[in-house]
FIKOLZA-1660 file (N, C-alpha, C; in steps of 0.1 Angstrom, whole numbers, plus 5000, padded with zeros to 4 digits):
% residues 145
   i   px   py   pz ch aa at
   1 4220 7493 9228  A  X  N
   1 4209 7483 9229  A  X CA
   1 4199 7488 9240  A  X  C
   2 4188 7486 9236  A  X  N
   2 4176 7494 9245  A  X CA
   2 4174 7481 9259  A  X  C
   3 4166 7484 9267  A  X  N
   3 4164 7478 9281  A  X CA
   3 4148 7471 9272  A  X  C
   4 4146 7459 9276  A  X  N
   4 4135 7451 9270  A  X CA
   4 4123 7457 9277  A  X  C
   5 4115 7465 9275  A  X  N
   5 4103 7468 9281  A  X CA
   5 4096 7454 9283  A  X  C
   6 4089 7454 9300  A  X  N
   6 4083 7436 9303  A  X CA
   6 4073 7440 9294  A  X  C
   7 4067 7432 9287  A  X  N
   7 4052 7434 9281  A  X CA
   7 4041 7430 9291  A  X  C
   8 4045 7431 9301  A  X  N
   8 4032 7429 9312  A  X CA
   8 4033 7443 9318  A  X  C
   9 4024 7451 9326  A  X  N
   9 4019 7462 9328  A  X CA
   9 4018 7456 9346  A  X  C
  10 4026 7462 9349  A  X  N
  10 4025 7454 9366  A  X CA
  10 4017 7468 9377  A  X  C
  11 4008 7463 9384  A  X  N
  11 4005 7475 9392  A  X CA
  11 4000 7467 9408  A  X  C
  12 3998 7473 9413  A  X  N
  12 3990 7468 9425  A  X CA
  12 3978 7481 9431  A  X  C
  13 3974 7478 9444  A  X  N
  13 3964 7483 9451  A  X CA
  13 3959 7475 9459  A  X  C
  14 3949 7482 9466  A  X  N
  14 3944 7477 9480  A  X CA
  14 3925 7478 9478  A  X  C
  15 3919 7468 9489  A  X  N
  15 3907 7468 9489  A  X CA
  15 3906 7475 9503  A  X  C
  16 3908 7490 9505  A  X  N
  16 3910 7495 9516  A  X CA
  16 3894 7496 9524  A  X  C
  17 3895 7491 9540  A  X  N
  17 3886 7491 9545  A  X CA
  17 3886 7503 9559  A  X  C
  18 3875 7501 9565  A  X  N
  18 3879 7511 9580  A  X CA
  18 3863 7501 9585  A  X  C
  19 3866 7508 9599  A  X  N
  19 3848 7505 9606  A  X CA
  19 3837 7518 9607  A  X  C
  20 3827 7517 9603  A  X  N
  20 3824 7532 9607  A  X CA
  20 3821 7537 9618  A  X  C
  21 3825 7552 9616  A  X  N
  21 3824 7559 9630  A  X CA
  21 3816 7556 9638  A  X  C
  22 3800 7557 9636  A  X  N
  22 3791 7557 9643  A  X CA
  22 3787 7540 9648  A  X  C
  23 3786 7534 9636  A  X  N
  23 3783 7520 9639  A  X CA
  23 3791 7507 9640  A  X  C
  24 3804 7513 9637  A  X  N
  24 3811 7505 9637  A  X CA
  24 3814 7496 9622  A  X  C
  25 3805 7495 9618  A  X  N
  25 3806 7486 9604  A  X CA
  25 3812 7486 9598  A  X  C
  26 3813 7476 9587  A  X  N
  26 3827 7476 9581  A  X CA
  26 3825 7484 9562  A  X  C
  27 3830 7492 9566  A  X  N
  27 3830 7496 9547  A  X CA
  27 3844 7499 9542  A  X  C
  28 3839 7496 9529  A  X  N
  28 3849 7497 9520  A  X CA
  28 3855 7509 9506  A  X  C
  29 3867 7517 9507  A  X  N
  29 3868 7529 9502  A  X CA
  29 3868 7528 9483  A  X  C
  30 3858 7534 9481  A  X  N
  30 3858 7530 9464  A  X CA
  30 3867 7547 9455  A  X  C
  31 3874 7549 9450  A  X  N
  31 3878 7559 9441  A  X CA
  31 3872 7562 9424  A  X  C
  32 3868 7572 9425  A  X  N
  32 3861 7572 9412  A  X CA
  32 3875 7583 9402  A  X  C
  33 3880 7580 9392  A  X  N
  33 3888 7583 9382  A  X CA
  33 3878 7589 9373  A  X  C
  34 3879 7602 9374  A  X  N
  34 3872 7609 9363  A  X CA
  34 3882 7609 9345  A  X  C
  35 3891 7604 9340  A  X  N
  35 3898 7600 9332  A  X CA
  35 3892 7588 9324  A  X  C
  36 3885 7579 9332  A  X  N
  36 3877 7566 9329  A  X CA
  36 3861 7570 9332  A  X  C
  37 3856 7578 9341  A  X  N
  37 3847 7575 9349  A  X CA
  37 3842 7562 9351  A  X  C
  38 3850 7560 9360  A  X  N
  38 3847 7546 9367  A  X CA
  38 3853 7547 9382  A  X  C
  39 3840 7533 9388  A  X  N
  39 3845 7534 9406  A  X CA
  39 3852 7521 9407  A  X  C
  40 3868 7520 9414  A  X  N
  40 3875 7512 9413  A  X CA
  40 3884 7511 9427  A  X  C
  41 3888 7503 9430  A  X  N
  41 3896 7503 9445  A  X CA
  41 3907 7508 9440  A  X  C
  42 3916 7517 9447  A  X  N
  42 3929 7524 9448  A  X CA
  42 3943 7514 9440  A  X  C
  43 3948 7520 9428  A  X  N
  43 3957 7510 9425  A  X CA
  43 3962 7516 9417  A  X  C
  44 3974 7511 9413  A  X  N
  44 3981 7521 9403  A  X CA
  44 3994 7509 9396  A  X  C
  45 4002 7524 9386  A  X  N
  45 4013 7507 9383  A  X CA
  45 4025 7513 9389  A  X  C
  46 4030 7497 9392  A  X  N
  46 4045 7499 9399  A  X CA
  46 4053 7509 9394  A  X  C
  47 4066 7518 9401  A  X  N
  47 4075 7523 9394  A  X CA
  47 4088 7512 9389  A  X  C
  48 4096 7512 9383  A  X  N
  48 4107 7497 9379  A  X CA
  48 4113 7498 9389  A  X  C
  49 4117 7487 9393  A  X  N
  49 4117 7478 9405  A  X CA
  49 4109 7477 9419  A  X  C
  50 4099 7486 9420  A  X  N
  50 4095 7487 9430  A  X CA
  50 4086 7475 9437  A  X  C
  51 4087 7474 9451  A  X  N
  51 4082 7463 9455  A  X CA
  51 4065 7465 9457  A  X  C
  52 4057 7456 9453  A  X  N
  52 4044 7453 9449  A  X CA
  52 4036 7460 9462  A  X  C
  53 4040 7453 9473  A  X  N
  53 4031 7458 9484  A  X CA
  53 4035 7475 9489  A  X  C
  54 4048 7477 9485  A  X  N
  54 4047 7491 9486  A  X CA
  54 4047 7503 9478  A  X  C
  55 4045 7494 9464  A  X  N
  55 4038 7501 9453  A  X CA
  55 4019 7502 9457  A  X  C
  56 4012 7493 9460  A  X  N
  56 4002 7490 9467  A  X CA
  56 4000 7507 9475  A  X  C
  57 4005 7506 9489  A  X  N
  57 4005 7514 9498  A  X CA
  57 4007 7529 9496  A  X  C
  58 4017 7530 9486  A  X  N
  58 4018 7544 9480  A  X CA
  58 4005 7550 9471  A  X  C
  59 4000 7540 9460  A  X  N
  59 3990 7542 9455  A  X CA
  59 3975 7545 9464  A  X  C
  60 3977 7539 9476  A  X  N
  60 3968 7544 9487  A  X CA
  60 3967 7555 9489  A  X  C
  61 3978 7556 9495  A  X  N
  61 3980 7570 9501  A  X CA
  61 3981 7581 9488  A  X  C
  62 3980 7582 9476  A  X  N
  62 3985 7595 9465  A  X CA
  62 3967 7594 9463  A  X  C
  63 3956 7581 9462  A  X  N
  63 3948 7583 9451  A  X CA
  63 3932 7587 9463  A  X  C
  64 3936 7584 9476  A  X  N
  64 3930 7583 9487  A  X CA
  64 3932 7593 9497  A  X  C
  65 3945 7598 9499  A  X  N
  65 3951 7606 9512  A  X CA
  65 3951 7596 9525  A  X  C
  66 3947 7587 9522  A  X  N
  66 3953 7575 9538  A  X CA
  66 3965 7568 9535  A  X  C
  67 3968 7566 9550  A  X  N
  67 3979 7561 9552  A  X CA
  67 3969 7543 9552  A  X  C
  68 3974 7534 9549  A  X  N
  68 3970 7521 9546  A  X CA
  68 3981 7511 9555  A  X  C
  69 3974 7499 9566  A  X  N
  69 3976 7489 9574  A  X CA
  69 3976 7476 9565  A  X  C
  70 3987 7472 9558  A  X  N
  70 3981 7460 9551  A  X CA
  70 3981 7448 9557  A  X  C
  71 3969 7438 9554  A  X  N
  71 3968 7427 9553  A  X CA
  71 3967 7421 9549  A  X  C
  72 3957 7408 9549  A  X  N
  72 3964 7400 9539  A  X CA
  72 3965 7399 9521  A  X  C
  73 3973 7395 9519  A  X  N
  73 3969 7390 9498  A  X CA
  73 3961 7388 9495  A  X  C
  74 3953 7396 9488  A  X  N
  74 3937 7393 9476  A  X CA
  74 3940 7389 9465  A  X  C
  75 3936 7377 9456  A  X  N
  75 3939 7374 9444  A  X CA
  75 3947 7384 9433  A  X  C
  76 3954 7382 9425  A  X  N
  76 3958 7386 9413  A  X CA
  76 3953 7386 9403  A  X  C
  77 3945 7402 9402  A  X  N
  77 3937 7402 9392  A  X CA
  77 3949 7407 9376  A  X  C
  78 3943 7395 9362  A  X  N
  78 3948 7399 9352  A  X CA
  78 3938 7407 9344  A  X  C
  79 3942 7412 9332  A  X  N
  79 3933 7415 9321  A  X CA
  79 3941 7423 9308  A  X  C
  80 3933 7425 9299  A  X  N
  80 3944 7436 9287  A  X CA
  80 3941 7449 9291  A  X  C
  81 3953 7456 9287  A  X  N
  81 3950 7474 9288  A  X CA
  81 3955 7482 9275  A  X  C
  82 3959 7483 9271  A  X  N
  82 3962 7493 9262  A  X CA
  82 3967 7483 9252  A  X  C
  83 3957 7471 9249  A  X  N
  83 3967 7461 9239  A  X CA
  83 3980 7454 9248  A  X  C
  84 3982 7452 9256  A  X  N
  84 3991 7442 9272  A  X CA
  84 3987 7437 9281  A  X  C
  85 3990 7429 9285  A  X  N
  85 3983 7423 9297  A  X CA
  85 3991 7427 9307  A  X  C
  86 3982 7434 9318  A  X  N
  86 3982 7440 9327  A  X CA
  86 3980 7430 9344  A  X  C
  87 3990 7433 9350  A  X  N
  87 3989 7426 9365  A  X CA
  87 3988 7433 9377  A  X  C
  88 3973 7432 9381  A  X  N
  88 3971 7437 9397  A  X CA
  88 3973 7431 9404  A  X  C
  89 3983 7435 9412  A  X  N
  89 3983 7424 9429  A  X CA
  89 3977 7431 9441  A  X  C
  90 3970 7428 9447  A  X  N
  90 3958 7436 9455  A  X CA
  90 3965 7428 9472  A  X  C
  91 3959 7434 9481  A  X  N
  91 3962 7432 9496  A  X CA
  91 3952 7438 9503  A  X  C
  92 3941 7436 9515  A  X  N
  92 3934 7438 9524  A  X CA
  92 3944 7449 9530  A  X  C
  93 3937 7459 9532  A  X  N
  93 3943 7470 9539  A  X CA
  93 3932 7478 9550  A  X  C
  94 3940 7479 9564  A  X  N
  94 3928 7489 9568  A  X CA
  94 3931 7500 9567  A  X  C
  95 3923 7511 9567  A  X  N
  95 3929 7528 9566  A  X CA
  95 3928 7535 9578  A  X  C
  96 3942 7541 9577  A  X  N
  96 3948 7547 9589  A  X CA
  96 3945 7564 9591  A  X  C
  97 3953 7572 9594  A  X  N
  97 3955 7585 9591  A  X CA
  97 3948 7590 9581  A  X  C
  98 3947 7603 9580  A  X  N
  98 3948 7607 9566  A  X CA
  98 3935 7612 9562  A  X  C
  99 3933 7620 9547  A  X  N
  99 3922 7625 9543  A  X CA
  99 3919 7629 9535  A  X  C
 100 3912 7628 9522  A  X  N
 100 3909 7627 9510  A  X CA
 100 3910 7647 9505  A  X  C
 101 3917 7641 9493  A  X  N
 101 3918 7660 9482  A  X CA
 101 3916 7654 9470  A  X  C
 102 3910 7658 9462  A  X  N
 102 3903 7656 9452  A  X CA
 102 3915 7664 9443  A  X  C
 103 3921 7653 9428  A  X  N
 103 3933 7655 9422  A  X CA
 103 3925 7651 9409  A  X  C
 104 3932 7655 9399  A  X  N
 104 3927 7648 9387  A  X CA
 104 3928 7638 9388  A  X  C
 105 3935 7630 9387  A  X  N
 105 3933 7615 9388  A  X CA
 105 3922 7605 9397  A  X  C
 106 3922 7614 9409  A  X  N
 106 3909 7612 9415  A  X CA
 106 3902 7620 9422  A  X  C
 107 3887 7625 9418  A  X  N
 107 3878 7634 9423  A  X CA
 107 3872 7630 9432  A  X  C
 108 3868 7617 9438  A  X  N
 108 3861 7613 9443  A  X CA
 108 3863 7599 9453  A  X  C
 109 3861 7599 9463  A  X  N
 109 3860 7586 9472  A  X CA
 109 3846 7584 9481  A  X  C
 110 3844 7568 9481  A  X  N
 110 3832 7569 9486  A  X CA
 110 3837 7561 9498  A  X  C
 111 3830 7556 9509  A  X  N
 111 3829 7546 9521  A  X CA
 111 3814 7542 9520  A  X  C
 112 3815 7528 9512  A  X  N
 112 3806 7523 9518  A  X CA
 112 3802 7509 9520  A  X  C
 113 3793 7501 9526  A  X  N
 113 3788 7493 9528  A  X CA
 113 3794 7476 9517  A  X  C
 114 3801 7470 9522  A  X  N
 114 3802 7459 9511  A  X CA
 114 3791 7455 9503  A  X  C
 115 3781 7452 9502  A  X  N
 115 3777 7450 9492  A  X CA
 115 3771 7466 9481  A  X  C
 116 3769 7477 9491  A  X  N
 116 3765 7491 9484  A  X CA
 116 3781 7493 9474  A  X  C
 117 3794 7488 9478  A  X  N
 117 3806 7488 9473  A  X CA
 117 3807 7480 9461  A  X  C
 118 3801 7469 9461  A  X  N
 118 3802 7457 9453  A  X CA
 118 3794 7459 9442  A  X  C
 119 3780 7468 9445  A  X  N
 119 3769 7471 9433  A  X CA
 119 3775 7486 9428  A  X  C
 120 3789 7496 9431  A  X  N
 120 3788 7507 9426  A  X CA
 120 3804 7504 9418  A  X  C
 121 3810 7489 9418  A  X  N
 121 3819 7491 9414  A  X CA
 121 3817 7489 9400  A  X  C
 122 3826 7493 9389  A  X  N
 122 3824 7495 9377  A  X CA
 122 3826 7484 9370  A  X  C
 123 3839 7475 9373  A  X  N
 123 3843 7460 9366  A  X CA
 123 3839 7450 9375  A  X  C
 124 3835 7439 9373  A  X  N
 124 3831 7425 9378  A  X CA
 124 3845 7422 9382  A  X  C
 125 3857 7425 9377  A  X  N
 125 3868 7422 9386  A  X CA
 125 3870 7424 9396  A  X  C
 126 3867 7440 9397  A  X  N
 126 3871 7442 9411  A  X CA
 126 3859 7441 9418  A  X  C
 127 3846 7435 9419  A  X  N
 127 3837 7428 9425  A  X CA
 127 3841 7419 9433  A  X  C
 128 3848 7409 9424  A  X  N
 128 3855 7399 9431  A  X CA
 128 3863 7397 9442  A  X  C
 129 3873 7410 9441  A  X  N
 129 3883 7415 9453  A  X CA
 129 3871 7416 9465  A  X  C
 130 3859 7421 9468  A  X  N
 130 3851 7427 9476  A  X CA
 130 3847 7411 9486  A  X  C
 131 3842 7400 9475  A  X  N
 131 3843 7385 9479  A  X CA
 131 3855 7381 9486  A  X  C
 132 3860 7386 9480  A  X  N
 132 3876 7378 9488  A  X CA
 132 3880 7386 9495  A  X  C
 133 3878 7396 9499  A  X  N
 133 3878 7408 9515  A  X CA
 133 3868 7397 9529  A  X  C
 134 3859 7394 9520  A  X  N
 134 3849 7388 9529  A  X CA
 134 3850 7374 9530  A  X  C
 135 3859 7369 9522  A  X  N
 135 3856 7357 9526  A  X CA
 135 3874 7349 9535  A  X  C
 136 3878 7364 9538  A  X  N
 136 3895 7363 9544  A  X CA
 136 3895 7370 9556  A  X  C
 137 3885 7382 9560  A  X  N
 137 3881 7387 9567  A  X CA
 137 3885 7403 9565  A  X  C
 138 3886 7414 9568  A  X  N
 138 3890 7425 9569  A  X CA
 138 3908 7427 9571  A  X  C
 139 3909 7419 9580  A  X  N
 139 3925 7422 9584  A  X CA
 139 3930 7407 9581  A  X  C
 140 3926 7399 9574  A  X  N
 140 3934 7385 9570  A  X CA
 140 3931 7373 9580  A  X  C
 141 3926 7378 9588  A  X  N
 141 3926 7371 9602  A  X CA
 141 3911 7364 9606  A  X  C
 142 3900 7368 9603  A  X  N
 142 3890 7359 9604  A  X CA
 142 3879 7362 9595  A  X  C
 143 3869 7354 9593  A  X  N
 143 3856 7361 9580  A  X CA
 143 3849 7368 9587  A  X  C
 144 3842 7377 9578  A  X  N
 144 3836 7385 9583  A  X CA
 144 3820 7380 9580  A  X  C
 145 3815 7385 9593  A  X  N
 145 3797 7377 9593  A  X CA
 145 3792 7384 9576  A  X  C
% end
C-alpha cells in the first residue's frame, strides 16, 4: 500500500526585510526565478515533515544566501499549482549574514523600497504580504510609518 500523497502542496517563505546601509530605510528582498520569470519573496515547499518556519528559513537562506531573523506570521497565502492547491505560510523576517550567488533557481535579488517592492512584484498575492509587513511592522512589533 502506497503513503497517501496530501493533495495540498505545502511550502512557506519569508517577506525578508533589512534597513539600508546608507539611510537606514526599510527595504524589502524580492527574488526573481528565471524558470517562471517572475519577482516573488523567497519561498519554497516543505520537505515531509518538516516544520513550516524552518522550512521558511532554509528557503531563505538556499534562494537568497542570508541567514533570516524571523518575526512575526504573515497571512497564509492559498492558490492552485500544478492542478492542487498549494499552501504558503509566510513570516516577517529580518536579514542577517550572508550574500547573494546567483543559482538557477535564482539569478537575481533585488532590495528595495516597499512600495518600489510592491509595484515589481509579479502576483497581487504576494503584494499583499508587502501590506501586511507594513501594517505589523518589520519585526512584528510595531507599524511601520
Amino acid at each position: 500500500m502506497q503513503p497517501t500523497r496530501d493533495p495540498v502542496v505545502r511550502a512557506a517563505g519569508c517577506v525578508l526585510w533589512r534597513r539600508a546601509p546608507r539611510t537606514g530605510e526599510l527595504q524589502l528582498c524580492l527574488v526573481h526565478r528565471p524558470k517562471y520569470d517572475d519577482w516573488s519573496h523567497p519561498k519554497g515547499k516543505l520537505k515531509r515533515g518538516e516544520d513550516p518556519l524552518a522550512g521558511a528559513l532554509r528557503e531563505v537562506a538556499e534562494e537568497t544566501g542570508y541567514a533570516a531573523v524571523p518575526g512575526a506570521a504573515l497571512p497564509t497565502v492559498r492558490y492552485p499549482a500544478d492542478g492542487r492547491p498549494k499552501e504558503v505560510r509566510y513570516w516577517a523576517a529580518e536579514a542577517g549574514d550572508g550574500a547573494f550567488v546567483p543559482s538557477d533557481e535564482v539569478d537575481r535579488v533585488l532590495w528595495l523600497p516597499p512600495a518600489d517592492a510592491r509595484a515589481r512584484l509579479s502576483h497581487p498575492r504576494d503584494r499583499a504580504l508587502v501590506d501586511a509587513l507594513l501594517r505589523t511592522g518589520p519585526a512584528g512589533t510595531a507599524p511601520c510609518p
